[in-house]
DRENDREN-421282 format. One record per residue (C-alpha): residue number from 1; residue in three letters; x, y, z. Coordinates in pm, 1 decimal. Each point is the difference from the previous one (the first is absolute). Last residue first. Example, Ala and Ser with C-alpha at 12.3 -4.5 7.8 and 13.67 -1.06 7.14 Angstrom:
BEGIN
n/res/c1/c2/c3
2/SER/1367.0/-106.0/714.0 $
1/ALA/-137.0/-344.0/66.0 $
END
This chain:
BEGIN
n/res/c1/c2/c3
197/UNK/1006.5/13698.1/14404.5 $
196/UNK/27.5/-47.3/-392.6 $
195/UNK/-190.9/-279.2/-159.2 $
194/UNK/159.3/-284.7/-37.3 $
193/UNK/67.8/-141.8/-321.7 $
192/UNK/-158.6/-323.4/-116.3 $
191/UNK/226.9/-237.9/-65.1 $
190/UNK/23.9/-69.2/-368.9 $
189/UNK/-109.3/-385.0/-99.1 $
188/UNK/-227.2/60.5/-294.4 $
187/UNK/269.0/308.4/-134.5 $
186/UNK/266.5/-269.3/-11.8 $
185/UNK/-234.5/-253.4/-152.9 $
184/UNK/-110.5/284.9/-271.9 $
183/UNK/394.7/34.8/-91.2 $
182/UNK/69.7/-353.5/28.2 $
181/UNK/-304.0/-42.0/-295.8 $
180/UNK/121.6/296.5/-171.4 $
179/UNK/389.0/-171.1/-1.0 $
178/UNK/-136.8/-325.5/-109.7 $
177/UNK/-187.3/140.0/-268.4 $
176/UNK/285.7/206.2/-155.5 $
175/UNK/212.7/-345.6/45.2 $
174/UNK/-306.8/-122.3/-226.5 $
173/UNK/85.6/285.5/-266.2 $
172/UNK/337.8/-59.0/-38.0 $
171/UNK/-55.2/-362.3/-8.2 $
170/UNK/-242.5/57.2/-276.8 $
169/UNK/169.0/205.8/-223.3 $
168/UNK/-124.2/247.2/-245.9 $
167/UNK/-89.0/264.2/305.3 $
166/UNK/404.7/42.1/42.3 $
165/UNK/-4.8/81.4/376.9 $
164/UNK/224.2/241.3/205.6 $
163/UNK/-181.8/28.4/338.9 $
162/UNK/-118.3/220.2/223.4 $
161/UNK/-126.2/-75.5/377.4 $
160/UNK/-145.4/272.9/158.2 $
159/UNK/120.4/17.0/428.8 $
158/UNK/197.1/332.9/-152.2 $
157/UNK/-317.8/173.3/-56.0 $
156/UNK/-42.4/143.4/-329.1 $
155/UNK/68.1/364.4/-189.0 $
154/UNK/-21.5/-148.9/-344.7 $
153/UNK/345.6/193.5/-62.3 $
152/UNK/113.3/-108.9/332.7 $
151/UNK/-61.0/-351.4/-35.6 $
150/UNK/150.5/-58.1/-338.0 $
149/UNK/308.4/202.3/128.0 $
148/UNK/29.5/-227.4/269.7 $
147/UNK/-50.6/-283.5/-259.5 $
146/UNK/310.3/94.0/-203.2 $
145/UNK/-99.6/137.1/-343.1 $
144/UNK/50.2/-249.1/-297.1 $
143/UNK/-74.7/221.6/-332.7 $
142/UNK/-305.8/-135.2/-233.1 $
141/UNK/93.0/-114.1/-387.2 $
140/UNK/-30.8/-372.3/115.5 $
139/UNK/-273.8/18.9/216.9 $
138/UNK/63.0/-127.2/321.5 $
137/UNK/-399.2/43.5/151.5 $
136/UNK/68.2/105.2/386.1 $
135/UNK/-209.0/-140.0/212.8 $
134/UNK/-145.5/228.9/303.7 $
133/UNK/-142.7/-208.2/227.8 $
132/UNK/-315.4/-5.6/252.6 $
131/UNK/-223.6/20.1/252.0 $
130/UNK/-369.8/108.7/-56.2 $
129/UNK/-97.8/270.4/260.7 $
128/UNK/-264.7/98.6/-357.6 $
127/UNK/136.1/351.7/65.9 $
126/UNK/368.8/-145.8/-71.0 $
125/UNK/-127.5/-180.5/-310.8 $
124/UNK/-181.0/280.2/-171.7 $
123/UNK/321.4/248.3/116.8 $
122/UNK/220.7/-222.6/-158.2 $
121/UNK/-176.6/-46.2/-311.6 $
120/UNK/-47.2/384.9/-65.7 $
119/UNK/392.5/66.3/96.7 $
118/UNK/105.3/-290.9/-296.0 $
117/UNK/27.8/223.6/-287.2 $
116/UNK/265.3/198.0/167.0 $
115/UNK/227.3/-271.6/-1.6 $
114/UNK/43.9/23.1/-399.4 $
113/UNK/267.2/-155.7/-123.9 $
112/UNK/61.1/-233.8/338.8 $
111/UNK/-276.9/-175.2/-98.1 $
110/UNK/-236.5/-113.2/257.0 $
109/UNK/-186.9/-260.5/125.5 $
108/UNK/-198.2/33.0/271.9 $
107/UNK/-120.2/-356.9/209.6 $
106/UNK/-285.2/4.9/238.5 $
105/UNK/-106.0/-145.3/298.7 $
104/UNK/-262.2/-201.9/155.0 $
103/UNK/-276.1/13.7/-253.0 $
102/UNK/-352.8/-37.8/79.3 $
101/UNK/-127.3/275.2/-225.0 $
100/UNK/289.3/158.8/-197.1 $
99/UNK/-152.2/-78.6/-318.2 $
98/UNK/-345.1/200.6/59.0 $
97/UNK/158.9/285.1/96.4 $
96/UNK/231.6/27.4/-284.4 $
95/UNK/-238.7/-58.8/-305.3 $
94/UNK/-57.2/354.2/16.6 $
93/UNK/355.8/55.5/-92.4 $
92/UNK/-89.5/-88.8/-379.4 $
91/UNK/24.9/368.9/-137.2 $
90/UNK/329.5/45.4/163.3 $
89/UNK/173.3/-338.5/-224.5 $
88/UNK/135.3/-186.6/247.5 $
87/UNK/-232.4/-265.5/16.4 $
86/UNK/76.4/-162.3/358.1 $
85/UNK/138.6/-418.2/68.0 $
84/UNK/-171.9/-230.9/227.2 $
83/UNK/259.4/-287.0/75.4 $
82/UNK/-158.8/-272.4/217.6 $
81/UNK/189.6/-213.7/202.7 $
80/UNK/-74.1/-353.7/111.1 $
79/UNK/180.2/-86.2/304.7 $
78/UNK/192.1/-338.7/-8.8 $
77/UNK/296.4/109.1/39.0 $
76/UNK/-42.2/240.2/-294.8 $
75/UNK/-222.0/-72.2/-255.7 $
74/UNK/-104.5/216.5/-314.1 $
73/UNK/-309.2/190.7/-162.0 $
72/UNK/8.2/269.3/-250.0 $
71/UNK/-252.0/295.6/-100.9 $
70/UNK/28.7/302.5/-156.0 $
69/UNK/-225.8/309.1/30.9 $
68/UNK/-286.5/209.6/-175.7 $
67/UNK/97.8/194.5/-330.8 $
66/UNK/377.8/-155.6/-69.7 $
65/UNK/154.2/192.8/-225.5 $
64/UNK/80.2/-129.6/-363.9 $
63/UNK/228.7/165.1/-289.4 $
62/UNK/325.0/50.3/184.2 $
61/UNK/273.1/32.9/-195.5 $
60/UNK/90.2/347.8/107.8 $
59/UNK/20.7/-122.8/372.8 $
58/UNK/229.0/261.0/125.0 $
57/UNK/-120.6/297.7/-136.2 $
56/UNK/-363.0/-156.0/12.5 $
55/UNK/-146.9/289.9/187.4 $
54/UNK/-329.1/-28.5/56.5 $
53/UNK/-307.6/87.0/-139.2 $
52/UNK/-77.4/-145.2/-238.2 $
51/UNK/-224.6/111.6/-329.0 $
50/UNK/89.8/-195.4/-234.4 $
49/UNK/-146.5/-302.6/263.3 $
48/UNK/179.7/-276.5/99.7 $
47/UNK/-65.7/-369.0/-64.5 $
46/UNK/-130.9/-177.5/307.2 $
45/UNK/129.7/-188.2/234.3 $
44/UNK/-176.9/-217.6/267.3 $
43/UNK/264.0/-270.4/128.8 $
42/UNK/-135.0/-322.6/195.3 $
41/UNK/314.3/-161.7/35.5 $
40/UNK/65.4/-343.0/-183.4 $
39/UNK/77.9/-198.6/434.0 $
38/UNK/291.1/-25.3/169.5 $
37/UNK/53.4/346.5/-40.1 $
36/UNK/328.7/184.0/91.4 $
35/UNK/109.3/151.8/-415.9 $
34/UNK/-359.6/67.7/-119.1 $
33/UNK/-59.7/201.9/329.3 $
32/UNK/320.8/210.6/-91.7 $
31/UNK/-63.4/87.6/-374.8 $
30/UNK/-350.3/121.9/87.1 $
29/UNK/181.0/221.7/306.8 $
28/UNK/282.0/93.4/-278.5 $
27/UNK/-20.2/402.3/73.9 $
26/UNK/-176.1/74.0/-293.6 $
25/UNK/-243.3/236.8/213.5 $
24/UNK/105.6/25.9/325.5 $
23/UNK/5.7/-219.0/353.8 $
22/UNK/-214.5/-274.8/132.8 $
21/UNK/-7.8/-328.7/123.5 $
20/UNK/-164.8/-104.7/259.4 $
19/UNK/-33.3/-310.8/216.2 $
18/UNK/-286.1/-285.7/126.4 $
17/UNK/140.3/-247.1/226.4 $
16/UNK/-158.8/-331.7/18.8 $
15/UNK/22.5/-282.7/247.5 $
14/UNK/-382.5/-9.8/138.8 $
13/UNK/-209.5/285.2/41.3 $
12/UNK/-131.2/-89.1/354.6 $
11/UNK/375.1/-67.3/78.9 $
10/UNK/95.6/334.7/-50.5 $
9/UNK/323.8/28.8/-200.8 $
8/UNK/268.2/202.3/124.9 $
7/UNK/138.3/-316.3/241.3 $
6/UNK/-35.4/-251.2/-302.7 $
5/UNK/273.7/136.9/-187.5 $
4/UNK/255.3/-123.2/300.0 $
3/UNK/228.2/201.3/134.9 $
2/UNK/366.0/47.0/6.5 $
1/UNK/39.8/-13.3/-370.5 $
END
């Protein structure tokens, strides 16, 4: 990294960055907080309901949804990071605004599957001015589009990082860290652009 952790962290606060995760329903967020923390996460699921909602098309063994967020904790050179993950589940997004308080960027995880599910988590975390990723969940069954295509179908700015992560395993998902954290650090030290004369 060519910065240090410390320089997006405000001193008053001490060395802790606070980040999201969010993206649809059954999309492994649950699966990927368990994988990165240091620490048993904090995970709030819930059996689910005969009458759901959503599509579990490609989830159709999943029995529990999580009904207010997931929460892990890890270090990274020396900066403690805490992973707020979303309920996916459209009757839970209230819990949204509340979660994304204090955070300094987000993670979105998709699956390729079903890209189109991700356009409501997107626009949440681009109207929040919260920067962040796009990782990619590597499901087994899912096709392996090239990132440009990725980009274009989500319709994202090329400056977004995304990344190709497998959400069961932890150094995939602490390199997914890393690159959010350089991410908000690049964003932190932006010149400001001048205004036209």
């Amino acid at each position: 990294m060519t910065s240090s952790l410390s320089t997006v962290v405000r001193p008053s606060v001490g060395p802790h960055l606070k980040v999201v995760l969010t993206g649809p329903f059954g999309v492994g967020k649950t699966t990927l907080v368990g994988a990165v923390s240091d620490i048993a996460p904090v995970t709030t699921e819930a059996r689910m309901s005969a009458g759901n909602a959503d599509d579990t098309t490609y989830a159709p063994a999943k029995t529990t949804t999580t009904v207010a967020m997931d929460f892990g904790r890890l270090e990274v050179q020396g900066v403690t990071v805490y992973v707020y993950g979303t309920p996916g589940q459209h009757r839970f997004w209230f819990m949204w605004d509340a979660i994304v308080r204090g955070a300094l960027g987000a993670v979105v995880l998709v699956d390729t599957r079903r890209l189109e599910d991700s356009f409501r988590h997107l626009d949440y975390v681009d109207n929040a001015r919260l920067p962040f990723v796009i990782a990619v969940n590597q499901f087994p069954d899912a096709h392996t589009y090239p990132v440009d295509a990725i980009r274009d179908a989500l319709a994202i700015d090329a400056d977004v990082p995304i990344v190709g992560i497998d959400a069961r395993d932890r150094d995939s998902v602490r390199d997914l860290l890393i690159a959010l954290v350089e991410h908000i650090i690049s964003r932190t030290h932006r010149p400001a652009t001048s205004p036209p004369a």
